[in-house]
N, CA and C atoms as an extended XYZ file, in Angstrom:
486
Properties=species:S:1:pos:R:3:atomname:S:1:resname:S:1:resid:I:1 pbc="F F F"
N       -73.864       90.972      -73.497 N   UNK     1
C       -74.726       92.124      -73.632 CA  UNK     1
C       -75.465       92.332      -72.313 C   UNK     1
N       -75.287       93.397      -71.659 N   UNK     2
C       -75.622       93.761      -70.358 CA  UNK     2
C       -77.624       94.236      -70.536 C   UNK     2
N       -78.538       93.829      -70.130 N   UNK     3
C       -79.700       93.964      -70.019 CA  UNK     3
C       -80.245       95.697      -69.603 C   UNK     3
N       -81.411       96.368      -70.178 N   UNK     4
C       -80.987       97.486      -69.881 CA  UNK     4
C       -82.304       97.617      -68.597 C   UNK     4
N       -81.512       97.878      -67.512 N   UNK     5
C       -82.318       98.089      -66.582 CA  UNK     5
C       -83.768       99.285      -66.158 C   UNK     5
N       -84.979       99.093      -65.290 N   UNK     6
C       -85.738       99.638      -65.324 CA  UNK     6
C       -85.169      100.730      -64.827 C   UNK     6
N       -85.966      101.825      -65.061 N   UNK     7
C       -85.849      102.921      -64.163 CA  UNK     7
C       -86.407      102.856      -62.830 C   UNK     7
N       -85.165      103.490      -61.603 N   UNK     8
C       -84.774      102.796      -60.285 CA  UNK     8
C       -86.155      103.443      -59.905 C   UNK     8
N       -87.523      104.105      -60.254 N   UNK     9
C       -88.707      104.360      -59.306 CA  UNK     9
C       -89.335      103.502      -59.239 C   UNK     9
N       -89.173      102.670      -60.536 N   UNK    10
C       -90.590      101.262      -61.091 CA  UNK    10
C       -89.785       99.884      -60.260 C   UNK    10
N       -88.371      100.000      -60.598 N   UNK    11
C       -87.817       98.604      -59.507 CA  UNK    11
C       -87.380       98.446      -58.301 C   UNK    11
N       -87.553       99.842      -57.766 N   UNK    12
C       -87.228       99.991      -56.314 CA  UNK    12
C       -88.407       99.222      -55.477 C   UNK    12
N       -89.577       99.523      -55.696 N   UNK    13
C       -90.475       98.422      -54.595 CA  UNK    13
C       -90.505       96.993      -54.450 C   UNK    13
N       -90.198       96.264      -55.911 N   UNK    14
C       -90.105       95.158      -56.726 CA  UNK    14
C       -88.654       94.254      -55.899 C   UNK    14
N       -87.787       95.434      -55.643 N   UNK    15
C       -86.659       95.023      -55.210 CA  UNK    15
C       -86.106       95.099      -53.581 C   UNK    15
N       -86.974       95.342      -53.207 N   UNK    16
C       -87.369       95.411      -51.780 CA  UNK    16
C       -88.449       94.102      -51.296 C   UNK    16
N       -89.374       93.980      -52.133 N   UNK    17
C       -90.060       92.985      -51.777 CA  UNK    17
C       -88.759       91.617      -52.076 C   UNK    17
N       -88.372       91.093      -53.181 N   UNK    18
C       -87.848       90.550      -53.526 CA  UNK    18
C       -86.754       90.255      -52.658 C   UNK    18
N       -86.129       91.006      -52.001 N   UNK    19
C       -84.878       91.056      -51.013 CA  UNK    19
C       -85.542       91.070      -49.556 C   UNK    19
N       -86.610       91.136      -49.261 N   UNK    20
C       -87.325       90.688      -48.097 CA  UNK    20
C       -88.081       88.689      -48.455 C   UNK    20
N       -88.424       88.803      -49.654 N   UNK    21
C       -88.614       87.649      -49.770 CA  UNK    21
C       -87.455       86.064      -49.639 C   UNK    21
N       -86.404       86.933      -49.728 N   UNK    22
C       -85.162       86.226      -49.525 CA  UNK    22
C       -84.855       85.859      -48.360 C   UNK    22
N       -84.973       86.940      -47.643 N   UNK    23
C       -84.333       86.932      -46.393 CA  UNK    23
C       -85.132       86.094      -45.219 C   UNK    23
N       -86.920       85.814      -46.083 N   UNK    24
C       -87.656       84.758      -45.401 CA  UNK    24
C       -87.530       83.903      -45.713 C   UNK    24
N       -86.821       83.725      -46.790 N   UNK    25
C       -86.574       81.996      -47.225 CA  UNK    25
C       -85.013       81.524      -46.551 C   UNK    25
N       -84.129       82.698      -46.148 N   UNK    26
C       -83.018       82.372      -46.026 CA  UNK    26
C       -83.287       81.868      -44.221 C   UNK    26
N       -83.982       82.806      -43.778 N   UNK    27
C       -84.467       82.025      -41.942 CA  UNK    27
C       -84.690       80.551      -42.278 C   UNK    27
N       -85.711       80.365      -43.368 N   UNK    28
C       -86.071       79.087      -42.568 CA  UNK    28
C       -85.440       77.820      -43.086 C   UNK    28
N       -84.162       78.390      -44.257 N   UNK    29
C       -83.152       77.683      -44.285 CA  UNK    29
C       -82.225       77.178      -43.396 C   UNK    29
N       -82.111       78.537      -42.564 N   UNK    30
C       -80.989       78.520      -41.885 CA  UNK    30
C       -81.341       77.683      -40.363 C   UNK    30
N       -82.887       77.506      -40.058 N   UNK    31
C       -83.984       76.496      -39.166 CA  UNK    31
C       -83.662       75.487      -39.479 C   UNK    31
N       -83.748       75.198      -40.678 N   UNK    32
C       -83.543       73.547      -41.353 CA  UNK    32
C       -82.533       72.858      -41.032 C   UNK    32
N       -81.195       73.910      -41.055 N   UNK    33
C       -79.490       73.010      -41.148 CA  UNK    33
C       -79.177       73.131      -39.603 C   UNK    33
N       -80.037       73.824      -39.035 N   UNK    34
C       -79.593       74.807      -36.924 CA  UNK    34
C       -79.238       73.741      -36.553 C   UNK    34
N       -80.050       72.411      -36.552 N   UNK    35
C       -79.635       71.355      -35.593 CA  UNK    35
C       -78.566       70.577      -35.968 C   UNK    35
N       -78.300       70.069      -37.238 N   UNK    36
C       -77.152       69.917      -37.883 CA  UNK    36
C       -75.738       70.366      -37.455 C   UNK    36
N       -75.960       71.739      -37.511 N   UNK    37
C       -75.040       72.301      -37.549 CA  UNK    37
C       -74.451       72.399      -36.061 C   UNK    37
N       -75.517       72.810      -35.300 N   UNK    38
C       -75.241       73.179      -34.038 CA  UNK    38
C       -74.519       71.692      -33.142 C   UNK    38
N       -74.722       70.336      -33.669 N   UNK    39
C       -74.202       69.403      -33.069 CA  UNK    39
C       -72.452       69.301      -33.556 C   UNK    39
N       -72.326       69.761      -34.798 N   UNK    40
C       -70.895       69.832      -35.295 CA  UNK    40
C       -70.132       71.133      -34.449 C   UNK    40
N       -70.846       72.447      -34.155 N   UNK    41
C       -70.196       73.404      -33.114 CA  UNK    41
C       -69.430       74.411      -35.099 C   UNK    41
N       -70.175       74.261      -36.165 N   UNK    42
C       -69.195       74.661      -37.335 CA  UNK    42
C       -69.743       76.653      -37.419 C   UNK    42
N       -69.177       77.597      -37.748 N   UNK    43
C       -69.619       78.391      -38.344 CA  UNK    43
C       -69.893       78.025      -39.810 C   UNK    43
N       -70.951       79.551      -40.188 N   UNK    44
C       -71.780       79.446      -41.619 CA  UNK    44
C       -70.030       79.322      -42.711 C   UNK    44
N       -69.006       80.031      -42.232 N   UNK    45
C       -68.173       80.109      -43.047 CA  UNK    45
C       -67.444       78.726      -43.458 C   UNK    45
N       -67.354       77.671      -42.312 N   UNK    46
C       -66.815       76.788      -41.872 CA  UNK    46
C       -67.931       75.690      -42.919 C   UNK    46
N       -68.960       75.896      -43.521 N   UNK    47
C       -70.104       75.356      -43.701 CA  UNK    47
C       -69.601       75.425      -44.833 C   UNK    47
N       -69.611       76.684      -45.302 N   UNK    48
C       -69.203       76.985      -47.010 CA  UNK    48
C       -68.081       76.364      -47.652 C   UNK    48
N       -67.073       76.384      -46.476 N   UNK    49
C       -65.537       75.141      -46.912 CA  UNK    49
C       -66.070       74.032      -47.295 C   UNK    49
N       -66.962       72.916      -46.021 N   UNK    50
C       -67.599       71.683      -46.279 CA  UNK    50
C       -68.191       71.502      -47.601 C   UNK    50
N       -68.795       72.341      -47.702 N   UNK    51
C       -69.669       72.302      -49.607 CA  UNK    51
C       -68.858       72.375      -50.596 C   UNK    51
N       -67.863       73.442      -50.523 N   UNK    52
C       -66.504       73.364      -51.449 CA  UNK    52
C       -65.760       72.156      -52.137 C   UNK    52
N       -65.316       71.857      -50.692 N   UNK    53
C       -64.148       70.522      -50.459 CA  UNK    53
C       -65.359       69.192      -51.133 C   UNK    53
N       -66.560       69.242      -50.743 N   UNK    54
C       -67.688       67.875      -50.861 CA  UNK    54
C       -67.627       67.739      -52.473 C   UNK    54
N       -68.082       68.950      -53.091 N   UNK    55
C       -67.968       69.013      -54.607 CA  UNK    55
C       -66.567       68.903      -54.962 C   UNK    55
N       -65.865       69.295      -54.459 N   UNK    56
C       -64.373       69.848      -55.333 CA  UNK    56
C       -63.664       69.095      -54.103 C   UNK    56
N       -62.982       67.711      -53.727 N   UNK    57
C       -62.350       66.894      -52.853 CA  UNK    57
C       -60.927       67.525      -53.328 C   UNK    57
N       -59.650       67.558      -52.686 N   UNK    58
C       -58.469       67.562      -53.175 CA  UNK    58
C       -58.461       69.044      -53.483 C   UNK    58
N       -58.707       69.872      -53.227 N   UNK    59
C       -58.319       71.381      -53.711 CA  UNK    59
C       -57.103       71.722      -52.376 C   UNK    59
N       -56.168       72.751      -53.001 N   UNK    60
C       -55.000       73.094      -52.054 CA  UNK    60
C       -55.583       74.482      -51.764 C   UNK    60
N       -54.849       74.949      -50.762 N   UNK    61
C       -55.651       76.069      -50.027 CA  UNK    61
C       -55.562       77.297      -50.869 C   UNK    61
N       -54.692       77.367      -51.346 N   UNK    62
C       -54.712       78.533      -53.049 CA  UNK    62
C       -56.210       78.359      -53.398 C   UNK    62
N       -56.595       77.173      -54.450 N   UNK    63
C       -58.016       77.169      -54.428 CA  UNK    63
C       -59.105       77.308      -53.374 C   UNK    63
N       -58.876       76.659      -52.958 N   UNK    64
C       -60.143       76.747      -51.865 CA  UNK    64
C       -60.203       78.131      -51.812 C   UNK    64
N       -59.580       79.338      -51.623 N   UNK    65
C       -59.027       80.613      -50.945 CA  UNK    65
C       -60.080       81.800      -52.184 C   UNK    65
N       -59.678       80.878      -53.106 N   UNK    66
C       -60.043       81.517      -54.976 CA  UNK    66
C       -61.833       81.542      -54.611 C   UNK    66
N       -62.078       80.431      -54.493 N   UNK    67
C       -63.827       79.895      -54.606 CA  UNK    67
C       -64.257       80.424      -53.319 C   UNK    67
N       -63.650       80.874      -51.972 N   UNK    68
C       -64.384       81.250      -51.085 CA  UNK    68
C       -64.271       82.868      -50.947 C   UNK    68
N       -63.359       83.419      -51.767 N   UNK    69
C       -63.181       84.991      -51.728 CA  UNK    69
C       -62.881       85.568      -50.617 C   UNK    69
N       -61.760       84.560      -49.949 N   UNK    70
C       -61.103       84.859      -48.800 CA  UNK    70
C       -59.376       84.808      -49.068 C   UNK    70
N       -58.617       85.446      -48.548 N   UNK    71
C       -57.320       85.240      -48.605 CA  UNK    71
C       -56.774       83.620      -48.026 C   UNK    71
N       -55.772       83.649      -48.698 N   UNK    72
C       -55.194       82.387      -48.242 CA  UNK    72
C       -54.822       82.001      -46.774 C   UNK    72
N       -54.216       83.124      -45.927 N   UNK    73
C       -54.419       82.671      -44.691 CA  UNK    73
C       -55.419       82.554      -43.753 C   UNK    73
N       -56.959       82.932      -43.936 N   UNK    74
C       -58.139       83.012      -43.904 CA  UNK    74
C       -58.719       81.721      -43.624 C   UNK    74
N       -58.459       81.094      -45.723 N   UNK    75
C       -58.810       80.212      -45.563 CA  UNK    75
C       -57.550       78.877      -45.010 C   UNK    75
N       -56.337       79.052      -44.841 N   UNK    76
C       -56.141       78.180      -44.299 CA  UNK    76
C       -56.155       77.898      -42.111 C   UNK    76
N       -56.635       79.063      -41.899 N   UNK    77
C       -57.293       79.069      -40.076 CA  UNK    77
C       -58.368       78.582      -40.314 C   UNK    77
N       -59.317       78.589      -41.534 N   UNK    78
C       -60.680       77.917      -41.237 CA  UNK    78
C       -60.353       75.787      -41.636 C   UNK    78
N       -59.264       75.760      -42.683 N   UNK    79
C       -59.270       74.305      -42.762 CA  UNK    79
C       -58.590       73.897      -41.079 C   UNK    79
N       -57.764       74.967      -40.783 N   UNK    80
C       -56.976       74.186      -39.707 CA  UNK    80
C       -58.280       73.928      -38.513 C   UNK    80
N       -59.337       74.870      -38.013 N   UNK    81
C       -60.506       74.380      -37.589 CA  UNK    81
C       -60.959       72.950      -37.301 C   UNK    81
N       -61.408       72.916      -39.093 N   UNK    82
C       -61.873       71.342      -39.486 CA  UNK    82
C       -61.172       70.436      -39.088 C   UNK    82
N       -60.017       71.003      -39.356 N   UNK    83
C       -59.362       69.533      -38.555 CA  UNK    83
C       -59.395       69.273      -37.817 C   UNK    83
N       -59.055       69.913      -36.726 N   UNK    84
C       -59.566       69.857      -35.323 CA  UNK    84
C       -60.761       69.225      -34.622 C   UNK    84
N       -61.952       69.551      -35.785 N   UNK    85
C       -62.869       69.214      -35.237 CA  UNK    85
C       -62.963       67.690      -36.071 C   UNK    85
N       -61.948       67.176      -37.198 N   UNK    86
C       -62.137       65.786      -37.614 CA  UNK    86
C       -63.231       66.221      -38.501 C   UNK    86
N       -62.826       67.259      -39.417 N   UNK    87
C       -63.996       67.297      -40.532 CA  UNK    87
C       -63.592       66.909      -41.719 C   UNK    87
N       -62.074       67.707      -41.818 N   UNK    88
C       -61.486       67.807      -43.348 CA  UNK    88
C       -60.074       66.754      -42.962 C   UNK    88
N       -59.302       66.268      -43.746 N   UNK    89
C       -57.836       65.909      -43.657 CA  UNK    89
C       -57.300       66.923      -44.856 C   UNK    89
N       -55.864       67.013      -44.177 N   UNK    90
C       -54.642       67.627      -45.144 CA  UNK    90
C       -53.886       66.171      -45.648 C   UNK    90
N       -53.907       66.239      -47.275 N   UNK    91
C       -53.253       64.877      -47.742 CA  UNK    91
C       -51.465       65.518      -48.623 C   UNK    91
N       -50.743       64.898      -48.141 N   UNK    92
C       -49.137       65.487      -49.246 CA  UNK    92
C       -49.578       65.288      -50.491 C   UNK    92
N       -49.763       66.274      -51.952 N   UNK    93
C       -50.070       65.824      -53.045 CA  UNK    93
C       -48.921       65.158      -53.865 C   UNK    93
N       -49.000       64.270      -54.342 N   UNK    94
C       -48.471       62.847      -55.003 CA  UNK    94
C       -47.203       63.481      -55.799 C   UNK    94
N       -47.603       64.337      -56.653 N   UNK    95
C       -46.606       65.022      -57.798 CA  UNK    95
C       -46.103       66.146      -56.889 C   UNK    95
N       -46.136       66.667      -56.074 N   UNK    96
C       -45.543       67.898      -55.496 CA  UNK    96
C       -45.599       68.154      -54.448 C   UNK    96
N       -44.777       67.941      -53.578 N   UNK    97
C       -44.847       67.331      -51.974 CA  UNK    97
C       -44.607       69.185      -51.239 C   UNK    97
N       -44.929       70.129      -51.606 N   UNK    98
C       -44.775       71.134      -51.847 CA  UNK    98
C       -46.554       71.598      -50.679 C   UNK    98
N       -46.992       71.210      -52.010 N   UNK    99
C       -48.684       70.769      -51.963 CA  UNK    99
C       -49.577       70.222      -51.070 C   UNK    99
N       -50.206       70.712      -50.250 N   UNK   100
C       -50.763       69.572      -49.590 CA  UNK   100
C       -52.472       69.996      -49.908 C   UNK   100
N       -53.240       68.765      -50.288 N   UNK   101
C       -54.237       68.622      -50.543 CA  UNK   101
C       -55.240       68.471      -49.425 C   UNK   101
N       -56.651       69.267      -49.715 N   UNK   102
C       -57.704       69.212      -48.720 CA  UNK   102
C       -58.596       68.066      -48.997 C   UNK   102
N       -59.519       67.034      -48.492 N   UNK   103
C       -60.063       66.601      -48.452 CA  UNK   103
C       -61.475       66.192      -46.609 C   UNK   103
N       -62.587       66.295      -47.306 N   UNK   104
C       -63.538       66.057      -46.277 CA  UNK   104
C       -63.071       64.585      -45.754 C   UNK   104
N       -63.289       64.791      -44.592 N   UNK   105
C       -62.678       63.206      -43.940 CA  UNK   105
C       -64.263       62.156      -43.919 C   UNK   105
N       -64.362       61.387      -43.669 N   UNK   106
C       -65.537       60.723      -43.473 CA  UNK   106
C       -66.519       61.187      -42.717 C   UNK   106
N       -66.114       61.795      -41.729 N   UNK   107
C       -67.144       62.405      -40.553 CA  UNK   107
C       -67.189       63.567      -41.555 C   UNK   107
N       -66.938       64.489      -42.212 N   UNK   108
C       -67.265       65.189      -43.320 CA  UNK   108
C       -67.808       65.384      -44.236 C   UNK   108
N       -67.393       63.837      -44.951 N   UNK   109
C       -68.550       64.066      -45.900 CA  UNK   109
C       -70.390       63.446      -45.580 C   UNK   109
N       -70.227       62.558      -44.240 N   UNK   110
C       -71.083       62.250      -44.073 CA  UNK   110
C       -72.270       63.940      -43.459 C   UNK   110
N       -71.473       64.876      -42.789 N   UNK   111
C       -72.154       66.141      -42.563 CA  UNK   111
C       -72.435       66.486      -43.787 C   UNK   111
N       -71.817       66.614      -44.626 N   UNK   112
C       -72.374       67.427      -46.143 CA  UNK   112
C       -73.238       66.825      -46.643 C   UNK   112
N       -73.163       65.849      -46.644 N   UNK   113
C       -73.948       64.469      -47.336 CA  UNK   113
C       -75.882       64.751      -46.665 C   UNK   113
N       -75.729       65.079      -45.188 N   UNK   114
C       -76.999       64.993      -44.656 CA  UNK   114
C       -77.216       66.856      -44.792 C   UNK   114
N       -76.784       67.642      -44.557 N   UNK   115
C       -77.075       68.593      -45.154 CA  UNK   115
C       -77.826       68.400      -46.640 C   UNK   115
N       -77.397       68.197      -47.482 N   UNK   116
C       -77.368       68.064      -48.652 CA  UNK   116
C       -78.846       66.849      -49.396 C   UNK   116
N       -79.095       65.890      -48.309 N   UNK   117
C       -80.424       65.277      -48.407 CA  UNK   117
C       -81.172       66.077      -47.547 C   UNK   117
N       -80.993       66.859      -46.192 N   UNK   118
C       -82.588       67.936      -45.850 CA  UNK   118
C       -82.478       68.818      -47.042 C   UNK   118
N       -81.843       69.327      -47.530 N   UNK   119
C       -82.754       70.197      -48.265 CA  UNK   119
C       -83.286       69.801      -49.282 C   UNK   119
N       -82.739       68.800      -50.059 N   UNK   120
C       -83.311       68.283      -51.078 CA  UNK   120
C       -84.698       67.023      -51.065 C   UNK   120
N       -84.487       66.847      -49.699 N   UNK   121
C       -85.940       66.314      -48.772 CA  UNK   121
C       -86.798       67.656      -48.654 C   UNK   121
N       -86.213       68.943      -47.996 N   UNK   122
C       -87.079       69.737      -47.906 CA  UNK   122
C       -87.498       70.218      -49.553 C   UNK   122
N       -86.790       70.576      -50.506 N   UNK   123
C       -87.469       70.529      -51.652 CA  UNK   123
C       -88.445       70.068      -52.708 C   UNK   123
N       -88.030       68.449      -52.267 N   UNK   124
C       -89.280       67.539      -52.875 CA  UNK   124
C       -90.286       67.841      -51.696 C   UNK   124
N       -90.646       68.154      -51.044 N   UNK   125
C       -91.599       68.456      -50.037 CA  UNK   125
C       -92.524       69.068      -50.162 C   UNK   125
N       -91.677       71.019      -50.838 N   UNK   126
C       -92.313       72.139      -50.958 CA  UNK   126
C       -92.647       72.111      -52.769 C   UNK   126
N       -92.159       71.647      -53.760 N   UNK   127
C       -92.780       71.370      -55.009 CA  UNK   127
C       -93.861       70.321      -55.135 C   UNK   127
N       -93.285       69.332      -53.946 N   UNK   128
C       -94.885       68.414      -54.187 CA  UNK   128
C       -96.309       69.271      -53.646 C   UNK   128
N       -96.420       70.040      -53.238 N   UNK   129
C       -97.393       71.287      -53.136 CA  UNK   129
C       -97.520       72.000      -53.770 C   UNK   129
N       -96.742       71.871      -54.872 N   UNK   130
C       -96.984       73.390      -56.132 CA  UNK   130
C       -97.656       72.650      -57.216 C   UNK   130
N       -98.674       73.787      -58.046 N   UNK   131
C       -99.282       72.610      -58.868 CA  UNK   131
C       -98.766       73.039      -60.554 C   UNK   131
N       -99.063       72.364      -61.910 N   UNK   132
C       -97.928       72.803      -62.506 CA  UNK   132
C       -97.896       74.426      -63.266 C   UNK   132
N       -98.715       75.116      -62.561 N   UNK   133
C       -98.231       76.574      -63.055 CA  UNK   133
C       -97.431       77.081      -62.262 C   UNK   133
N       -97.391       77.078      -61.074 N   UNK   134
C       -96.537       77.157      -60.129 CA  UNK   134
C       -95.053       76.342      -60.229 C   UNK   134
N       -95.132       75.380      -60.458 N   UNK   135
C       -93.512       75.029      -61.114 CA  UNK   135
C       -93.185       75.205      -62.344 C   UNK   135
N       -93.758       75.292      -63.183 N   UNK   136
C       -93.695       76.026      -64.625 CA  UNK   136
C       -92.804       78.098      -64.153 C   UNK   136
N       -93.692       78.486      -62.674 N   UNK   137
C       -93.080       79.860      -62.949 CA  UNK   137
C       -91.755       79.397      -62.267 C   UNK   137
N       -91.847       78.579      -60.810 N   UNK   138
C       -90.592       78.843      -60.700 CA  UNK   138
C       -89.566       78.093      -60.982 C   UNK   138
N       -89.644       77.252      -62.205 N   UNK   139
C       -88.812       76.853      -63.456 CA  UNK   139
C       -87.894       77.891      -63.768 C   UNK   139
N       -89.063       78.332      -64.511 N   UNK   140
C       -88.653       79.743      -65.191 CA  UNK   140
C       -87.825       80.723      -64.368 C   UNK   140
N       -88.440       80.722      -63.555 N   UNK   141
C       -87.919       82.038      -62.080 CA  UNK   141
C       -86.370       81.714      -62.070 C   UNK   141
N       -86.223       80.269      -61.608 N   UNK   142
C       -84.912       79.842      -61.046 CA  UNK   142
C       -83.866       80.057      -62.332 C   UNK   142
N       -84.247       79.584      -63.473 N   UNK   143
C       -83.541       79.895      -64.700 CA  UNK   143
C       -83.209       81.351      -65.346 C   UNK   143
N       -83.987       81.924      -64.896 N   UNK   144
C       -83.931       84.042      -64.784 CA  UNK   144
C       -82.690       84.444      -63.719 C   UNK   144
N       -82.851       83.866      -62.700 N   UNK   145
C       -81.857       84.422      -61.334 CA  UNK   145
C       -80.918       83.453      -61.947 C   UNK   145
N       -80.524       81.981      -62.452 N   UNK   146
C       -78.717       81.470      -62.722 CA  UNK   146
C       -78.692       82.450      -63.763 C   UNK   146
N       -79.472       83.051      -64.917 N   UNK   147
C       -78.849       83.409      -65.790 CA  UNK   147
C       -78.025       84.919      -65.322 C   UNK   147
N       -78.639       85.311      -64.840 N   UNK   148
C       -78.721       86.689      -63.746 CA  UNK   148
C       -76.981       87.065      -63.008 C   UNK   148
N       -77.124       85.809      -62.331 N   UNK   149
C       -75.951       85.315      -61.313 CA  UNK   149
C       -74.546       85.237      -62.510 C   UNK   149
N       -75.214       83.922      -63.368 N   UNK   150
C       -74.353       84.003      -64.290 CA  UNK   150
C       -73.332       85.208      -65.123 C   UNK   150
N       -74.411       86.120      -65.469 N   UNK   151
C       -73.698       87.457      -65.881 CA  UNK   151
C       -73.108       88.272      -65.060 C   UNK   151
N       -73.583       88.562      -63.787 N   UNK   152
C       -72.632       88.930      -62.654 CA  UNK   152
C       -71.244       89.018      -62.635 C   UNK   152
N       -71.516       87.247      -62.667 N   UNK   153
C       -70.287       86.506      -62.289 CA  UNK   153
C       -69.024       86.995      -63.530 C   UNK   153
N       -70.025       86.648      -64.659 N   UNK   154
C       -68.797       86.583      -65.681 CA  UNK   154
C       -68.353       88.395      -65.890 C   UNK   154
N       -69.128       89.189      -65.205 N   UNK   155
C       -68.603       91.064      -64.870 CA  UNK   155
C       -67.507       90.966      -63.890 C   UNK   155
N       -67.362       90.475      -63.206 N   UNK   156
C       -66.745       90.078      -61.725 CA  UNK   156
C       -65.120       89.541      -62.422 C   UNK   156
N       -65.586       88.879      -63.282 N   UNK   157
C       -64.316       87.826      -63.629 CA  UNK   157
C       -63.578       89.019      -64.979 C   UNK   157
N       -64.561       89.741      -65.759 N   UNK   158
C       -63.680       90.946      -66.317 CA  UNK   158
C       -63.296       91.810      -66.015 C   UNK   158
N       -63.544       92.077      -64.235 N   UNK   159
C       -62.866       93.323      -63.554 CA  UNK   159
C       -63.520       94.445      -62.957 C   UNK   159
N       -65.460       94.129      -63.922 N   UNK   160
C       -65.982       94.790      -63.085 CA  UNK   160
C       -66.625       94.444      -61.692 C   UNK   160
N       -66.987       95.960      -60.710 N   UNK   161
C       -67.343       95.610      -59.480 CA  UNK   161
C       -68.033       95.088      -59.194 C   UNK   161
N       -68.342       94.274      -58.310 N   UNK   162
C       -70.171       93.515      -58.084 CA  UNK   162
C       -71.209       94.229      -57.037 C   UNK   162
């Protein structure tokens, strides 16, 4: 059941602030991982593979291709990258030599791995400053935007546009 939206005069300011508020949280995200990143030499796209492959080890470039909403030869110039740079390995898959499987190499997952403790260092950081009405809203908040995302997603997956 699709939510019935405000009328666009009352959520147009709401949604401007909101999409500026993003875009200040997304800078000083993107501050947080700069040095990280900038010692690996990776693009943001090249970033998004690493997180993929870290959660999901062993995906063939069909998948990977599916979850990044890139074509398959796309995503297979960005694994061939990683390799290069000794991020990801290509493994022959066991049952179907057809197949060859992606996996983060050690120097890989150890980048995702420290990505993946700053922010969650930077998170326990910025909630240990909130007191509990303030994590009570953005409890709530964060559980409003997955549910949000969620329905999107599942429009997206029946065909409609996003």
């Amino acid at each position: 059941m699709k939510a019935v939206p405000l009328m666009g005069d009352e959520r147009d300011p709401l949604i401007a602030e909101v999409f500026a508020l993003q875009d200040e949280l997304r800078v000083y995200a993107e501050e947080l991982v700069s040095k990280i990143v900038e010692c690996h030499d990776l693009t943001l796209q090249q970033i998004r593979v690493m997180e993929r492959l870290y959660s999901n080890p062993g995906m063939s470039i069909q998948e990977l291709s599916r979850r990044l909403g890139v074509s398959a030869p796309t995503a297979s110039g960005l694994v061939d990258r990683l390799v290069d740079k000794g991020m990801v390995e290509r493994i022959d898959d066991k049952k179907d030599r057809r197949i060859r499987r992606i996996f983060p190499s050690p120097l890989g997952q150890e980048f995702t791995a420290a990505i993946g403790s700053l922010f969650g260092n930077v998170l326990a950081r910025v909630v240990s400053v909130l007191d509990i009405a303030d994590l009570e809203l953005l409890k709530r908040s964060t559980e409003v935007v997955l549910a949000a995302v969620a329905r999107v997603s599942q429009e997206a997956d029946d065909g409609e546009p996003v």
